[in-house]
C-alpha positions, 0 to 999 in steps of 0.5 A: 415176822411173816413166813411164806408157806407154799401150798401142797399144790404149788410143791407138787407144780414145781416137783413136775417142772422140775421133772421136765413132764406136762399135766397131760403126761403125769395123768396118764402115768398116774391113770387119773384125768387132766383136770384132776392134775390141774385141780391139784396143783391149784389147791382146787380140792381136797388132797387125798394123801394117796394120790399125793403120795403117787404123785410124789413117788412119780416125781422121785422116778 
């Protein structure tokens, strides 16, 4: 049986475009650059649970 898993990177990617915002804005709400937002979602570094959770609570607003 095969079971597609999305990655916490994609969850968080489509968490933003279901909010309708730019990687330019969630990192400007959230204080952190760009290209840290960009690295998240494409599972380029370690997800510290902190700023997940930031990210999260962002998307819930």
């Amino acid at each position: 049986m095969y079971v597609l898993k999305e990655s916490i990177g994609t969850k968080l990617r489509l968490m933003r475009f279901a909010k309708n915002i730019t990687q330019k804005e969630v990192a400007e709400k959230l204080g952190i650059n760009i290209n840290t937002v960009s690295a998240y979602e494409n599972d380029k570094i370690k997800h510290e649970i902190g700023l997940v959770k930031r990210f999260i609570k962002l998307y819930n607003e």
